[in-house]
mmCIF file of the N, C-alpha and C atoms, coordinates in Angstrom:
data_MODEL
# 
_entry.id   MODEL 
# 
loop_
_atom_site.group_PDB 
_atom_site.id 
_atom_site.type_symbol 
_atom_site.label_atom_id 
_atom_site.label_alt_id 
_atom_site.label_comp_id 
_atom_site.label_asym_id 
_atom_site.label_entity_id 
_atom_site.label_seq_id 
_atom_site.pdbx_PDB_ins_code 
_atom_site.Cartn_x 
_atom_site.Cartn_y 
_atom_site.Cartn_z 
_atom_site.occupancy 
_atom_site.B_iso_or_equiv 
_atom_site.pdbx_formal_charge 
_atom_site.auth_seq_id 
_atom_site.auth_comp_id 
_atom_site.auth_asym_id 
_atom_site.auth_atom_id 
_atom_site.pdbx_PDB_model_num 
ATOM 1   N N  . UNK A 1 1  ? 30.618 -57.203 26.059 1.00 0.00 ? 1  UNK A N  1 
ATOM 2   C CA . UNK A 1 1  ? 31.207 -57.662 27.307 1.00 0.00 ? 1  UNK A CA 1 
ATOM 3   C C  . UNK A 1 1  ? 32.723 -57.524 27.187 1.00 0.00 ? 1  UNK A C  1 
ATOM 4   N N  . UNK A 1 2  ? 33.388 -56.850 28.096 1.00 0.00 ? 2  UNK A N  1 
ATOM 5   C CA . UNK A 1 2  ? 34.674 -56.710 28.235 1.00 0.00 ? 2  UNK A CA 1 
ATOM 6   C C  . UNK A 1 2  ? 35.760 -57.979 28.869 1.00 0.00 ? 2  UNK A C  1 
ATOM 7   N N  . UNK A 1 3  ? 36.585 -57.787 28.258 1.00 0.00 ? 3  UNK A N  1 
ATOM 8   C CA . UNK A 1 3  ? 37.697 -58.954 28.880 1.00 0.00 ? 3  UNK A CA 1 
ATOM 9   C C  . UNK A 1 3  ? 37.551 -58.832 30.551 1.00 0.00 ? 3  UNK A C  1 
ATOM 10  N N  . UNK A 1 4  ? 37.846 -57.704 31.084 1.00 0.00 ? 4  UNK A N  1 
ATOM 11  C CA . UNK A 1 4  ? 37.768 -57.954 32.516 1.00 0.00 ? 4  UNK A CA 1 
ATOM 12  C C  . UNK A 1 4  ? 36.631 -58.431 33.475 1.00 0.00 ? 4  UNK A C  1 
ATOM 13  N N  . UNK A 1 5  ? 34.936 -58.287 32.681 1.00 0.00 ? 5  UNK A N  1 
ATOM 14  C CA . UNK A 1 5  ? 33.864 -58.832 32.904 1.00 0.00 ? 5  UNK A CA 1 
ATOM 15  C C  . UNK A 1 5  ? 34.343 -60.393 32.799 1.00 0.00 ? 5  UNK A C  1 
ATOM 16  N N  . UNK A 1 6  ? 34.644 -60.499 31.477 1.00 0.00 ? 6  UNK A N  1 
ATOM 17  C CA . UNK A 1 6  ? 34.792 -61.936 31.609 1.00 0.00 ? 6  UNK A CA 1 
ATOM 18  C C  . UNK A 1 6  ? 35.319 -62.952 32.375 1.00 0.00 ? 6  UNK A C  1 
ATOM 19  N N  . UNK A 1 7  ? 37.238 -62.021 32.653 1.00 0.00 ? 7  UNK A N  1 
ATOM 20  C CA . UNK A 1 7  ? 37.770 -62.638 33.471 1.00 0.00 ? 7  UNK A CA 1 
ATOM 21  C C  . UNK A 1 7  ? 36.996 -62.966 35.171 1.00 0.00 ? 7  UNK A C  1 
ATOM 22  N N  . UNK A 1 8  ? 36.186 -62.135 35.725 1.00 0.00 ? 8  UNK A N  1 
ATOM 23  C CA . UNK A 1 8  ? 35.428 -61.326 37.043 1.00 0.00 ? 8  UNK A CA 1 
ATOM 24  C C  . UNK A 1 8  ? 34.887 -62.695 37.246 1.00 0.00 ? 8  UNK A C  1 
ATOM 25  N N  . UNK A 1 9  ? 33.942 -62.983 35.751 1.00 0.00 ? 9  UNK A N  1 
ATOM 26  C CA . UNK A 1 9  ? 32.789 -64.113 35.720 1.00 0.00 ? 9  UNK A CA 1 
ATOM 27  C C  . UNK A 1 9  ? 33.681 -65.412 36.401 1.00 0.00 ? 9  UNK A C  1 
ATOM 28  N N  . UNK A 1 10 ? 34.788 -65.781 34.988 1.00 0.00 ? 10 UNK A N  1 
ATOM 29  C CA . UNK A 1 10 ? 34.941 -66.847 35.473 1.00 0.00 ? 10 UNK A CA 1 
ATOM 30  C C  . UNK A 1 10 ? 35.979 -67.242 36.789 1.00 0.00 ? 10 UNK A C  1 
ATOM 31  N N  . UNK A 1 11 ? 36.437 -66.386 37.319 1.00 0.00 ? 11 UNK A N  1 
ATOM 32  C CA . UNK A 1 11 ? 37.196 -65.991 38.800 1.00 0.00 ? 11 UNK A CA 1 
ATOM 33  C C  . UNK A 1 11 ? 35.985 -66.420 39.876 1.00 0.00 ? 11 UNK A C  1 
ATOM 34  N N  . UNK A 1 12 ? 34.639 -66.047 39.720 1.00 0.00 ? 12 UNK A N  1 
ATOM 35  C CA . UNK A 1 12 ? 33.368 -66.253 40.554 1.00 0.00 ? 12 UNK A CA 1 
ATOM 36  C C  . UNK A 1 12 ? 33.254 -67.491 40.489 1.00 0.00 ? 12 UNK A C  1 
ATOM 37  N N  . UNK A 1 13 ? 33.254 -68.193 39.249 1.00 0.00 ? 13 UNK A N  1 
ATOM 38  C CA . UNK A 1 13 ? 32.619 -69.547 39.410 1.00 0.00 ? 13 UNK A CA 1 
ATOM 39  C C  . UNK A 1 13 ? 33.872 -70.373 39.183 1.00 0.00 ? 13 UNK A C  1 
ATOM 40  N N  . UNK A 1 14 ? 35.049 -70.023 39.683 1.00 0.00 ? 14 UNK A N  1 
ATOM 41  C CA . UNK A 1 14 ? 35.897 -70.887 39.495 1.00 0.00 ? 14 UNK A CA 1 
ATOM 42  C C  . UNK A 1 14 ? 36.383 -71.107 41.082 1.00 0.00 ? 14 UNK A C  1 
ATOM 43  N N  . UNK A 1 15 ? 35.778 -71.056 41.512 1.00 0.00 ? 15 UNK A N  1 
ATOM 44  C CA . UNK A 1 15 ? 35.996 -71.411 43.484 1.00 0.00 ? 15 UNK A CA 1 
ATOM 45  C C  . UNK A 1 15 ? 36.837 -69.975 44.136 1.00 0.00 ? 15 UNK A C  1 
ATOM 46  N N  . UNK A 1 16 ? 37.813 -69.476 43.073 1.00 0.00 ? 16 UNK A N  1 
ATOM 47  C CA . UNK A 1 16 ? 38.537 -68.688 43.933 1.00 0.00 ? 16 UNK A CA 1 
ATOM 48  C C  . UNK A 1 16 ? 40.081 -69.581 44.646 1.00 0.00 ? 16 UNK A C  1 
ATOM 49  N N  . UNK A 1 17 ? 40.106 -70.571 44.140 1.00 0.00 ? 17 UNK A N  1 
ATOM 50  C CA . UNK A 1 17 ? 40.954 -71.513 44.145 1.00 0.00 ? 17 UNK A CA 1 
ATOM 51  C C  . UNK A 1 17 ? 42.461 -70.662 44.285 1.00 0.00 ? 17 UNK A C  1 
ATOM 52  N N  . UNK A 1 18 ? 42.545 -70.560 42.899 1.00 0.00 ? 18 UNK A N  1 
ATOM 53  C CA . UNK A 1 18 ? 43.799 -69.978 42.421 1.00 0.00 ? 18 UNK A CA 1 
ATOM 54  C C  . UNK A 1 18 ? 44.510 -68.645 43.279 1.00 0.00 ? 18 UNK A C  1 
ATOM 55  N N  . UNK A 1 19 ? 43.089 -67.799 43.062 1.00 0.00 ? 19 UNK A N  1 
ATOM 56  C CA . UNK A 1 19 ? 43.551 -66.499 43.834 1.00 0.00 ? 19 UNK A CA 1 
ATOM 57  C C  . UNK A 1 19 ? 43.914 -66.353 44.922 1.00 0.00 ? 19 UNK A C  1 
ATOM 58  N N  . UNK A 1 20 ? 43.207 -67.636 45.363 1.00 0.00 ? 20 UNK A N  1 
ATOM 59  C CA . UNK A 1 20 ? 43.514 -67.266 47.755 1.00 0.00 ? 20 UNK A CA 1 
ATOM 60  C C  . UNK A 1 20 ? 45.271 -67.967 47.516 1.00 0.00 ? 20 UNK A C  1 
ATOM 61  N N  . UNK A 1 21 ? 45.322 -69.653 46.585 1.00 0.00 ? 21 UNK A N  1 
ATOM 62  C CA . UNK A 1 21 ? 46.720 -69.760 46.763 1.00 0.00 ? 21 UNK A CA 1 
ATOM 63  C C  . UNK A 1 21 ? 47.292 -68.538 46.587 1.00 0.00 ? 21 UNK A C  1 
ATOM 64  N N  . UNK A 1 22 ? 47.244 -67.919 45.250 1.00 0.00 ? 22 UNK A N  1 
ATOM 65  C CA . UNK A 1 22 ? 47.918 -67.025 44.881 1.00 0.00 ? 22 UNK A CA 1 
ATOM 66  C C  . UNK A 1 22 ? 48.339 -65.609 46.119 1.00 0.00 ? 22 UNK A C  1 
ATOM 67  N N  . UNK A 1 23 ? 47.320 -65.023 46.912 1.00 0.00 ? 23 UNK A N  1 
ATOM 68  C CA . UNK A 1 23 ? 47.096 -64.555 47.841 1.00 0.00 ? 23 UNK A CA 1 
ATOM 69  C C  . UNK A 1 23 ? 48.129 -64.870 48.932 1.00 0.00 ? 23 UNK A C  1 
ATOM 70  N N  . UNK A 1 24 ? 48.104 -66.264 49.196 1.00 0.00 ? 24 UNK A N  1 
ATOM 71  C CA . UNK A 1 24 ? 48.727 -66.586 50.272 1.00 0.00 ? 24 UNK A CA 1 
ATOM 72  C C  . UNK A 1 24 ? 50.291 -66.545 49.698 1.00 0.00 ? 24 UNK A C  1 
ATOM 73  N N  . UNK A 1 25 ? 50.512 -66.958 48.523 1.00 0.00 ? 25 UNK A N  1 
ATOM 74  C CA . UNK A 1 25 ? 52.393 -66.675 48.350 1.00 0.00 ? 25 UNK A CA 1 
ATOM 75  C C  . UNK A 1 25 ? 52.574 -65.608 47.828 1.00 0.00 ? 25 UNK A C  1 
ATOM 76  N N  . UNK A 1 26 ? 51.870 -65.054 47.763 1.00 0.00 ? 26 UNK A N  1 
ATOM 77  C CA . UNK A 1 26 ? 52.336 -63.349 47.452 1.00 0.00 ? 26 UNK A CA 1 
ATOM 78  C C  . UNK A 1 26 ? 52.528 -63.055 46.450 1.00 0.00 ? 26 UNK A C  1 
ATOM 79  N N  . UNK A 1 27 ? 51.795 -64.006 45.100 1.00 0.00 ? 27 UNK A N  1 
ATOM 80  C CA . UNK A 1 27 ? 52.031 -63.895 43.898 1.00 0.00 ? 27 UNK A CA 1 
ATOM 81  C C  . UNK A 1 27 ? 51.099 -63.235 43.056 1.00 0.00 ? 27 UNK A C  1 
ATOM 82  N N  . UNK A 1 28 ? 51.218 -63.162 41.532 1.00 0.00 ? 28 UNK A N  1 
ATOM 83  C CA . UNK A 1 28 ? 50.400 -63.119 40.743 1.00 0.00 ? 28 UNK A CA 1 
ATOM 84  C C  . UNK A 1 28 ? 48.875 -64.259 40.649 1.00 0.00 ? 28 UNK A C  1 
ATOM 85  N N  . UNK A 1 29 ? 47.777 -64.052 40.579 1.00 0.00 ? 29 UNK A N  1 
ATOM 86  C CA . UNK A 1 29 ? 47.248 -65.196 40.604 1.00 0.00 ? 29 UNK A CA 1 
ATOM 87  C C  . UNK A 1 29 ? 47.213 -65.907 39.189 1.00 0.00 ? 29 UNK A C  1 
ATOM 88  N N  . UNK A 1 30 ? 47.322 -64.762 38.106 1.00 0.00 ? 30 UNK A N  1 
ATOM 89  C CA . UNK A 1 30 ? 47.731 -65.764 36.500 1.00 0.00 ? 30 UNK A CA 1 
ATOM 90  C C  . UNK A 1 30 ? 48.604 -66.326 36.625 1.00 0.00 ? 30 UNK A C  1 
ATOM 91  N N  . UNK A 1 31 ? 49.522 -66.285 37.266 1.00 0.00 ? 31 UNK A N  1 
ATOM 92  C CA . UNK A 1 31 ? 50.891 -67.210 37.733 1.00 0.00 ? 31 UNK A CA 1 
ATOM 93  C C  . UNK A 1 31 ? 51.081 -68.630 38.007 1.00 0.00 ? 31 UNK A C  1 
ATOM 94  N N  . UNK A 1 32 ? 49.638 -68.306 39.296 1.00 0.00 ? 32 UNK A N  1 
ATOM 95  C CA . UNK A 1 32 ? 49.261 -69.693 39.804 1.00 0.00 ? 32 UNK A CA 1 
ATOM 96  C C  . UNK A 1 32 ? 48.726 -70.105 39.006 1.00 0.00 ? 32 UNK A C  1 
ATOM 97  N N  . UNK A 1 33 ? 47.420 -69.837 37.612 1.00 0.00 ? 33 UNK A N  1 
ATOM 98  C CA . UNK A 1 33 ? 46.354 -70.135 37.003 1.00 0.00 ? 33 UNK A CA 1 
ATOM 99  C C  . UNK A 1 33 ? 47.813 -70.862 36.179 1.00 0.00 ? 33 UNK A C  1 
ATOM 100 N N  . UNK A 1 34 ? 48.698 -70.293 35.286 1.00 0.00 ? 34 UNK A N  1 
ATOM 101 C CA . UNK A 1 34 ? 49.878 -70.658 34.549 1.00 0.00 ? 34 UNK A CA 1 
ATOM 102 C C  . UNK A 1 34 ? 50.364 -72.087 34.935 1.00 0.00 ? 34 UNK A C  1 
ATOM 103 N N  . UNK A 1 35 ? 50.624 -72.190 36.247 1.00 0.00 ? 35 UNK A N  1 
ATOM 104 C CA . UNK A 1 35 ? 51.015 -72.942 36.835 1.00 0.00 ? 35 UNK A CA 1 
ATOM 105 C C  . UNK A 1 35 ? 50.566 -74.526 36.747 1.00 0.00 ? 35 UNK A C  1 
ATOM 106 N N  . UNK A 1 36 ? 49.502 -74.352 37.183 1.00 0.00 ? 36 UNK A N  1 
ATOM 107 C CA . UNK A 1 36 ? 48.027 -75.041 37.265 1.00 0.00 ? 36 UNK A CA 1 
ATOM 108 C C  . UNK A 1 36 ? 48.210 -75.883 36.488 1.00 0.00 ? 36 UNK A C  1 
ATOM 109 N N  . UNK A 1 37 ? 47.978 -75.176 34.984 1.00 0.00 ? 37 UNK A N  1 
ATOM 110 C CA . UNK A 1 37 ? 47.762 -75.517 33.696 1.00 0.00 ? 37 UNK A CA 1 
ATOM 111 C C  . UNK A 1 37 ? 48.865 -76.361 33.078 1.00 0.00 ? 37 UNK A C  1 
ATOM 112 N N  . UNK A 1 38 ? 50.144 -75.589 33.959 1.00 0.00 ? 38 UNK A N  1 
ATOM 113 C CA . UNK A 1 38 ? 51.251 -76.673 33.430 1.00 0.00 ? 38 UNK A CA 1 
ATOM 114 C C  . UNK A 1 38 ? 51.509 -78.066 34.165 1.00 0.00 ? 38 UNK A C  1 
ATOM 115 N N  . UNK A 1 39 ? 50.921 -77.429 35.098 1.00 0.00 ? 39 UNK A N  1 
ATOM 116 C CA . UNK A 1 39 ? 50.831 -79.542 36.287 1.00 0.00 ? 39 UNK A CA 1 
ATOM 117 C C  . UNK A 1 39 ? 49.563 -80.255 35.798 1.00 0.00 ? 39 UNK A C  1 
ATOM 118 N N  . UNK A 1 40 ? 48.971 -80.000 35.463 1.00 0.00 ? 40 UNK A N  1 
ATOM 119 C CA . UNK A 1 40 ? 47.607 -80.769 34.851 1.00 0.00 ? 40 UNK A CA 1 
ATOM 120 C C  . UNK A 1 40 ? 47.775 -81.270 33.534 1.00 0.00 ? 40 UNK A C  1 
ATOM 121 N N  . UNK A 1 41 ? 48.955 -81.107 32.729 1.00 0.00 ? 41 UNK A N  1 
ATOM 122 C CA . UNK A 1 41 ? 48.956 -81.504 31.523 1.00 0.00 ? 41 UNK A CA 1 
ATOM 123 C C  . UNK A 1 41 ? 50.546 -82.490 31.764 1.00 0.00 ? 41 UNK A C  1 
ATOM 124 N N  . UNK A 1 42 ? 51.568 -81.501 32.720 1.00 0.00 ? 42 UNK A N  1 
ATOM 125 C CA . UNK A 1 42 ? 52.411 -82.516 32.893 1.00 0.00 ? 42 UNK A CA 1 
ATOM 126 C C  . UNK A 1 42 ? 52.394 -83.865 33.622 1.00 0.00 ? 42 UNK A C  1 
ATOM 127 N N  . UNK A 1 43 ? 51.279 -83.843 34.914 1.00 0.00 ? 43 UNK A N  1 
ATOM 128 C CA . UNK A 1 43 ? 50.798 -85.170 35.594 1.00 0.00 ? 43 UNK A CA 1 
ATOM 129 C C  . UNK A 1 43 ? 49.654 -85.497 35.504 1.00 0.00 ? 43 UNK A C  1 
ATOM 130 N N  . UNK A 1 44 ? 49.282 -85.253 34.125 1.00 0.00 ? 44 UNK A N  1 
ATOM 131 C CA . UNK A 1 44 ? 48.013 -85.984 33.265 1.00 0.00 ? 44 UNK A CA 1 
ATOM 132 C C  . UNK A 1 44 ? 46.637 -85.626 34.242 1.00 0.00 ? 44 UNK A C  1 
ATOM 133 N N  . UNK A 1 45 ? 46.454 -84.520 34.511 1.00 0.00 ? 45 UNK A N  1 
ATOM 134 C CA . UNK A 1 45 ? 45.493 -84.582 35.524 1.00 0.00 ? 45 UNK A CA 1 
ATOM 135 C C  . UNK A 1 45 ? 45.196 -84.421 36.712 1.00 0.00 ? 45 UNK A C  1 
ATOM 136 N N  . UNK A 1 46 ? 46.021 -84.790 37.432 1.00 0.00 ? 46 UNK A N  1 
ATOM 137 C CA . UNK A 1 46 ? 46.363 -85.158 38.554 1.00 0.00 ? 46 UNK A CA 1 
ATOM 138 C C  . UNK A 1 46 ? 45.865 -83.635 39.602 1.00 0.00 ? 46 UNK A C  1 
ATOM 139 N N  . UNK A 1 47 ? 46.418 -83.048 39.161 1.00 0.00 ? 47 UNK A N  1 
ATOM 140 C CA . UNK A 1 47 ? 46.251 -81.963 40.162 1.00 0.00 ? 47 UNK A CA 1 
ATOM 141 C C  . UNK A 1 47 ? 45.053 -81.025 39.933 1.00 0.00 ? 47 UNK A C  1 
ATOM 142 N N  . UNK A 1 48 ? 43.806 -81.923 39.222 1.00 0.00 ? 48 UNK A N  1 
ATOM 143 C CA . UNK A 1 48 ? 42.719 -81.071 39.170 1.00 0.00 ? 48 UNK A CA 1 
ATOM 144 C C  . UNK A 1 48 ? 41.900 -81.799 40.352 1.00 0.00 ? 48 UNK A C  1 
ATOM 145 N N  . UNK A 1 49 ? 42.415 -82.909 40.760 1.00 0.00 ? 49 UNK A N  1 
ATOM 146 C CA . UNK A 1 49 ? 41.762 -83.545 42.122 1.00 0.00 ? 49 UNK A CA 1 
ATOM 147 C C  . UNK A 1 49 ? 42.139 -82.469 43.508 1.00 0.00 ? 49 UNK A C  1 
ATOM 148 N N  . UNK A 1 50 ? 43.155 -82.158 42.865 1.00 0.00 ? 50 UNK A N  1 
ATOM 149 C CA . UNK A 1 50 ? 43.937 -80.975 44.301 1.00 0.00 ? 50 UNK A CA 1 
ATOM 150 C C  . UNK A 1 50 ? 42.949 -79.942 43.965 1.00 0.00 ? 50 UNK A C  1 
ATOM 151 N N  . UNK A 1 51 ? 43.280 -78.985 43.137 1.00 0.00 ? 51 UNK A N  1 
ATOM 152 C CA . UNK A 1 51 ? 42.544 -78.432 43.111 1.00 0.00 ? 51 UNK A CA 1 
ATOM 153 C C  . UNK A 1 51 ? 40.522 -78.152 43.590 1.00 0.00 ? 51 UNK A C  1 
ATOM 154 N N  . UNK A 1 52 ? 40.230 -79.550 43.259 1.00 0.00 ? 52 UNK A N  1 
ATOM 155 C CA . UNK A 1 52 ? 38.952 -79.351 44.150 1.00 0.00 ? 52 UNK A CA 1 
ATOM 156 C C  . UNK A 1 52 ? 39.015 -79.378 45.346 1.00 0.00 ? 52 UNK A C  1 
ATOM 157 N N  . UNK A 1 53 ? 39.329 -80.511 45.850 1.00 0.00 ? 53 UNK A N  1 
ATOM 158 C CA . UNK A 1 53 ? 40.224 -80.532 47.263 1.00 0.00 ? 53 UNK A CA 1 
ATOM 159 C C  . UNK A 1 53 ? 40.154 -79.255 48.060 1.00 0.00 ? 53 UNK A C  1 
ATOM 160 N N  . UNK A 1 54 ? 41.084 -78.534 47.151 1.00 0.00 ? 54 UNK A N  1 
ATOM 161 C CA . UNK A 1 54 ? 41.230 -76.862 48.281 1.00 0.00 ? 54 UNK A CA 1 
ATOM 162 C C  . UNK A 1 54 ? 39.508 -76.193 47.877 1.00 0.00 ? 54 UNK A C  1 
ATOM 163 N N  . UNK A 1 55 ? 39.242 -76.558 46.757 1.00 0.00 ? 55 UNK A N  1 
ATOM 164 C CA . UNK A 1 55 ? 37.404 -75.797 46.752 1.00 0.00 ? 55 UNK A CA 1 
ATOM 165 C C  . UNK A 1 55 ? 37.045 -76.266 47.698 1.00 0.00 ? 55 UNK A C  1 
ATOM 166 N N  . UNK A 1 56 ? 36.732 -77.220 47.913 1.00 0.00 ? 56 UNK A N  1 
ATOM 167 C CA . UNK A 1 56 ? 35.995 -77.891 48.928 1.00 0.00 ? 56 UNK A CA 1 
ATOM 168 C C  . UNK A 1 56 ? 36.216 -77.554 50.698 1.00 0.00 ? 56 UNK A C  1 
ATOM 169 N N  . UNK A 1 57 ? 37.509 -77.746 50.231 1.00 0.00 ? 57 UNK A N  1 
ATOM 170 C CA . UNK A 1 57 ? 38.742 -76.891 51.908 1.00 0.00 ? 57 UNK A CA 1 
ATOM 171 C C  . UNK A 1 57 ? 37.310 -75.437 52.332 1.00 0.00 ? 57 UNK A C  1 
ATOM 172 N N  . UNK A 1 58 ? 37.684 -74.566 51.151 1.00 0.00 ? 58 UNK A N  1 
ATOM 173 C CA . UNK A 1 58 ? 37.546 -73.299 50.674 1.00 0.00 ? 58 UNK A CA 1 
ATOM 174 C C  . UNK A 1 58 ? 36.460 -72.767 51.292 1.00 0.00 ? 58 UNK A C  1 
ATOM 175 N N  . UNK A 1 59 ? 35.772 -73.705 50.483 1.00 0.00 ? 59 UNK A N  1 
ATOM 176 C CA . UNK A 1 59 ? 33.818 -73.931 50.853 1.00 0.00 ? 59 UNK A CA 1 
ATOM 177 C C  . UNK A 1 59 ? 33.088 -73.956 52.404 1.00 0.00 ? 59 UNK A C  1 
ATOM 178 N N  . UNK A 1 60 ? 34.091 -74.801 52.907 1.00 0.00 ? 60 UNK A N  1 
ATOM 179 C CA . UNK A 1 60 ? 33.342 -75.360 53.976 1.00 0.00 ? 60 UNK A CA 1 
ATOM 180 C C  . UNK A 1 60 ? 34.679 -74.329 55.101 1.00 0.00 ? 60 UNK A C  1 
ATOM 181 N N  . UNK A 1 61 ? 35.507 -74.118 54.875 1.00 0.00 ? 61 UNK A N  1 
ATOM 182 C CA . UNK A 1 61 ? 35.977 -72.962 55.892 1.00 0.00 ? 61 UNK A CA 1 
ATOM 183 C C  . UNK A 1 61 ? 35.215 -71.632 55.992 1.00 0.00 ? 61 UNK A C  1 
ATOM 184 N N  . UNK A 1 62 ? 34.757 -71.139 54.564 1.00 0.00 ? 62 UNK A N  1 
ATOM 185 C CA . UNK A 1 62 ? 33.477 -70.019 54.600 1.00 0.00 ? 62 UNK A CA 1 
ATOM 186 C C  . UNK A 1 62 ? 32.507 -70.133 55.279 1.00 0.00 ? 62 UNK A C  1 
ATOM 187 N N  . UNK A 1 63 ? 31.763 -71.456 55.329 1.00 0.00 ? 63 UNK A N  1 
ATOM 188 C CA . UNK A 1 63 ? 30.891 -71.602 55.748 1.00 0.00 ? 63 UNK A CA 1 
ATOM 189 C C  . UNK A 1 63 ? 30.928 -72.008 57.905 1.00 0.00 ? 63 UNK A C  1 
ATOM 190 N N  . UNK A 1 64 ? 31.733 -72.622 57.938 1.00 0.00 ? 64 UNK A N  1 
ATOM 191 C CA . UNK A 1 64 ? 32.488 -72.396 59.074 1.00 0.00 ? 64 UNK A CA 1 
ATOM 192 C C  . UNK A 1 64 ? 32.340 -71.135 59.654 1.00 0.00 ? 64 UNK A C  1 
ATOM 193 N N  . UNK A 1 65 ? 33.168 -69.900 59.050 1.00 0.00 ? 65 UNK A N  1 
ATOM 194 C CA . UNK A 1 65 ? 32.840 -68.478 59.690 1.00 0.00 ? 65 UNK A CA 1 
ATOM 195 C C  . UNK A 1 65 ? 31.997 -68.027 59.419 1.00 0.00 ? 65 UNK A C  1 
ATOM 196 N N  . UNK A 1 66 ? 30.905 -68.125 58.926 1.00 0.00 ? 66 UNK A N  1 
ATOM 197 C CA . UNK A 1 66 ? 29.870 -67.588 58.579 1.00 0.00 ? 66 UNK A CA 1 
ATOM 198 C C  . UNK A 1 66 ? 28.662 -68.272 60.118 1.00 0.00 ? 66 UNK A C  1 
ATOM 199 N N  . UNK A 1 67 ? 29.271 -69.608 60.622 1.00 0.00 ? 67 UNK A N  1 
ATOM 200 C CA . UNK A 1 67 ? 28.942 -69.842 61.779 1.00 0.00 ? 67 UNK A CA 1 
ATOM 201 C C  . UNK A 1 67 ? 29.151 -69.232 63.226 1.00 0.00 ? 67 UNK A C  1 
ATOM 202 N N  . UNK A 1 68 ? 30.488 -69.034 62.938 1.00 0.00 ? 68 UNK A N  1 
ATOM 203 C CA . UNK A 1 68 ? 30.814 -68.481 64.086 1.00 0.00 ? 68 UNK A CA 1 
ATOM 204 C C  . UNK A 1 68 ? 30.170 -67.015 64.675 1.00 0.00 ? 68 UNK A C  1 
ATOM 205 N N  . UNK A 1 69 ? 29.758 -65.945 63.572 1.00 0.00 ? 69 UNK A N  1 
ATOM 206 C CA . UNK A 1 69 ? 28.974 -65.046 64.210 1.00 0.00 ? 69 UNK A CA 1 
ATOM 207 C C  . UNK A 1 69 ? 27.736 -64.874 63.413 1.00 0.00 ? 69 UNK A C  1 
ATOM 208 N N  . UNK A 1 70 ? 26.539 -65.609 64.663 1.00 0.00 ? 70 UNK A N  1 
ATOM 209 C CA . UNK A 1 70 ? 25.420 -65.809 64.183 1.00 0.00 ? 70 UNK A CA 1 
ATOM 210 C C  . UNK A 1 70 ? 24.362 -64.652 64.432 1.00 0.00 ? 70 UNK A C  1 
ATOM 211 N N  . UNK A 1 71 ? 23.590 -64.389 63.738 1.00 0.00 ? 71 UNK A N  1 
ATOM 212 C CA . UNK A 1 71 ? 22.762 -63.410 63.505 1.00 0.00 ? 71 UNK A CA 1 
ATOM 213 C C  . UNK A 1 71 ? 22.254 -62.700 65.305 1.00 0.00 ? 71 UNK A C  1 
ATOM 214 N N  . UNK A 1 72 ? 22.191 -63.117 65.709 1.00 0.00 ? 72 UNK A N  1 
ATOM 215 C CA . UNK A 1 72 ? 21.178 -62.910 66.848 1.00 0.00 ? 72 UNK A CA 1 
ATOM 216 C C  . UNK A 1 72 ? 22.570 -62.686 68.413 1.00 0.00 ? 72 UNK A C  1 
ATOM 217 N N  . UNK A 1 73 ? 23.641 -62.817 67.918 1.00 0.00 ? 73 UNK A N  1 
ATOM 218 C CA . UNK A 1 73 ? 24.897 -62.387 68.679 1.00 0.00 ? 73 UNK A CA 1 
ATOM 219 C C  . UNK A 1 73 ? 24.826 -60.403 69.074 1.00 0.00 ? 73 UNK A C  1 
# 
């Protein structure tokens, strides 16, 4: 298994969090992942509640458009 498989995997099951922020400021998304890592250790945590937060955002906005055009349209 190759590093970039790996990275692929855990990008899939990691909400996609990082990348859409990342996406939206026009950055690197290891940047944001960098980032992350340094607010979660500097405010003890704290910002892994954010982080679900936007999964959850994430989740249910997908699922949202996935409403809006329904099969039989």
């Amino acid at each position: 298994m190759s590093l970039n498989e790996i990275k692929g995997i855990f990008e899939k099951s990691a909400f996609g969090v990082c990348s859409y922020l990342a996406q939206k400021m026009g950055i690197a998304s290891s940047r944001v992942r960098v980032y992350f890592i340094y607010l979660s250790f500097a405010a003890l945590g704290s910002p892994i509640l954010i982080y679900l937060f936007v999964a959850f955002w994430l989740n249910i906005k997908k699922y949202i458009k996935e409403k809006e055009h329904p099969v039989w349209d």
